[in-house]
N, CA, C and O atoms as CSV, one atom per row, in Angstrom:
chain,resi,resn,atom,element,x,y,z
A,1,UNK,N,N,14.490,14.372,-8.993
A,1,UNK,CA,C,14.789,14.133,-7.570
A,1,UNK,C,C,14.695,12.631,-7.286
A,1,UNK,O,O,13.579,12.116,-7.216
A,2,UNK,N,N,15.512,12.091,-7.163
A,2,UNK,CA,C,16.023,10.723,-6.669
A,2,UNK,C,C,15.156,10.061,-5.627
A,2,UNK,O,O,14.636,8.962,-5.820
A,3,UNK,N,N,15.008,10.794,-4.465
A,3,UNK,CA,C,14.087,10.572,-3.288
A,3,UNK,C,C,12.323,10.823,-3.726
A,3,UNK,O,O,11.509,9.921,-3.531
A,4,UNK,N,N,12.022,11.830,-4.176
A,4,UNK,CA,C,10.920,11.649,-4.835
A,4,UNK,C,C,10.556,10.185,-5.785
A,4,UNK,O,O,9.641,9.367,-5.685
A,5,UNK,N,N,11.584,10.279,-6.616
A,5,UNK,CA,C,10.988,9.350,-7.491
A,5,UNK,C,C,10.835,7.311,-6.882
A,5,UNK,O,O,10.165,6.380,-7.330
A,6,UNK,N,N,11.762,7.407,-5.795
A,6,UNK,CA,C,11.431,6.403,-4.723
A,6,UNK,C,C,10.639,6.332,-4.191
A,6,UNK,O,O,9.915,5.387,-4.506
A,7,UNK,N,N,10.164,7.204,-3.036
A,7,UNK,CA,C,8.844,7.711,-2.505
A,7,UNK,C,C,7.685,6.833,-3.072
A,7,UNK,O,O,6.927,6.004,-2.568
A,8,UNK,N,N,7.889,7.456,-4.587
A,8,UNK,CA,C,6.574,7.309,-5.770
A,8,UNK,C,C,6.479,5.632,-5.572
A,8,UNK,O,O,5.621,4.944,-5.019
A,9,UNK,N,N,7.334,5.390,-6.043
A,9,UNK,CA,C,8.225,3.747,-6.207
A,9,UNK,C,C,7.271,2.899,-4.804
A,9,UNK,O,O,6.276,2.180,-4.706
A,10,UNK,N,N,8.063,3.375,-4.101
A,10,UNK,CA,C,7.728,2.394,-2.848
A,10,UNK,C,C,6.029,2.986,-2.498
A,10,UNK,O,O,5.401,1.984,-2.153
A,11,UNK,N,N,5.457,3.747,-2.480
A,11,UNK,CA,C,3.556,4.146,-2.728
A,11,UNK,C,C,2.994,3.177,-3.674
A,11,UNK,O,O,1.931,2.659,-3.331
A,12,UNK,N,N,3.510,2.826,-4.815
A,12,UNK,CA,C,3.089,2.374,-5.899
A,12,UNK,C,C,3.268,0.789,-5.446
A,12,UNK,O,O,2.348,-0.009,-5.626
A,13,UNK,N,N,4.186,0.504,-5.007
A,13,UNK,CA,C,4.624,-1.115,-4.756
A,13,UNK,C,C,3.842,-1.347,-3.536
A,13,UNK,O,O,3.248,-2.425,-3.576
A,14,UNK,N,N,3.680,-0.751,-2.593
A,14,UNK,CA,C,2.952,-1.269,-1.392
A,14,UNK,C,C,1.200,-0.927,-1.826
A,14,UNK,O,O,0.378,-1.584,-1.187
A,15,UNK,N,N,0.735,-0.080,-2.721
A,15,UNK,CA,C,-1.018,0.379,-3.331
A,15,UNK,C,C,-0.814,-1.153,-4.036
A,15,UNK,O,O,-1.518,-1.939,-3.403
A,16,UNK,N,N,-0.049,-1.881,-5.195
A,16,UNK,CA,C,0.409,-3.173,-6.011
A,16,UNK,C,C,0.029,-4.328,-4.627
A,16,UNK,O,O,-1.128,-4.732,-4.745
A,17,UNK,N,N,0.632,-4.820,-3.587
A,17,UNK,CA,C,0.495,-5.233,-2.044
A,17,UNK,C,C,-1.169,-5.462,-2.197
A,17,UNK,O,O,-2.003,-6.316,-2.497
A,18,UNK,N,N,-1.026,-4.050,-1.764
A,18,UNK,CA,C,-2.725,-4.368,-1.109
A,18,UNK,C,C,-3.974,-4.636,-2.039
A,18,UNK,O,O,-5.137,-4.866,-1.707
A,19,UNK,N,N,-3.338,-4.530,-3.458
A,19,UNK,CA,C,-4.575,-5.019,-4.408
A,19,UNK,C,C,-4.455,-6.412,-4.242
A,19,UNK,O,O,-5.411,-7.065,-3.824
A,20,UNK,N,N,-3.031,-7.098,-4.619
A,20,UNK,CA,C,-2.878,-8.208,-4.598
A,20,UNK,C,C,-3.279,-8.983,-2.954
A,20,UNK,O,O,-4.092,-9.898,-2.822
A,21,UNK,N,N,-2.921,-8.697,-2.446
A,21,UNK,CA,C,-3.711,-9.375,-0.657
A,21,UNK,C,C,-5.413,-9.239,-0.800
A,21,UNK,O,O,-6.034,-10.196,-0.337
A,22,UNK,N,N,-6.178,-8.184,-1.374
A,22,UNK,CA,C,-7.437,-8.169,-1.241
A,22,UNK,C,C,-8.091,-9.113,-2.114
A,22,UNK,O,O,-9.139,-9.727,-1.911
A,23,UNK,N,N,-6.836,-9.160,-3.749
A,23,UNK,CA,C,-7.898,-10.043,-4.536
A,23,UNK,C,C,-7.531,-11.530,-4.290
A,23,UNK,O,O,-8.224,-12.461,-4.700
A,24,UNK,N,N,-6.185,-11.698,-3.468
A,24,UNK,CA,C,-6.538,-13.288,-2.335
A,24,UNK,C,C,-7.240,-13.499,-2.119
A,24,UNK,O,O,-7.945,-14.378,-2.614
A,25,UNK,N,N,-7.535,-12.564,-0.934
A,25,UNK,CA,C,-8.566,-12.583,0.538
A,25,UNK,C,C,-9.933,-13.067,-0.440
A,25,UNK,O,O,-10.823,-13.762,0.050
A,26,UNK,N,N,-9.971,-12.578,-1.957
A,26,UNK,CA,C,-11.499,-12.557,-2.322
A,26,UNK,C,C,-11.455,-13.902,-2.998
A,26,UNK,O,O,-12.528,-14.412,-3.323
A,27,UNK,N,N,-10.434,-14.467,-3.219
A,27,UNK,CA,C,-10.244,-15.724,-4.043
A,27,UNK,C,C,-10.436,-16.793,-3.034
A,27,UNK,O,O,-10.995,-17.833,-3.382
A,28,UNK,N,N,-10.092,-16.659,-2.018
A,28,UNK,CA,C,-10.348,-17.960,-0.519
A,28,UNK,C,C,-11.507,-17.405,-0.375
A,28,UNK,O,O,-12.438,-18.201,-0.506
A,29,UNK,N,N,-11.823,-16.236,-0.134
A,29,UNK,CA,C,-13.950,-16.650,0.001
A,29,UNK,C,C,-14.419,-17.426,-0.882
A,29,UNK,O,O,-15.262,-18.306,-0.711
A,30,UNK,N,N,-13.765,-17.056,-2.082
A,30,UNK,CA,C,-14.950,-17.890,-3.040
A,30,UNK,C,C,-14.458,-19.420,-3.049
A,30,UNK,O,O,-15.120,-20.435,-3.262
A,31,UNK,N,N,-13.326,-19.298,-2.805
A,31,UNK,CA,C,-13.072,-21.059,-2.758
A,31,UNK,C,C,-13.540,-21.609,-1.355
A,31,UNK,O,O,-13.453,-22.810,-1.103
């Protein structure tokens, strides 16, 4: 299923987002 496997896609790319923004956010504290 085409739409499923997007779904997955775009969950996976925006969960990818918010690791990457948090381990910023944790890199300017420490700097």
């Amino acid at each position: 299923n085409i739409s499923l496997a997007a779904q997955h896609m775009y969950k996976a790319s925006e969960a990818l987002r918010t690791a990457l923004n948090r381990l910023g956010g944790e890199l300017e504290q420490h700097h």
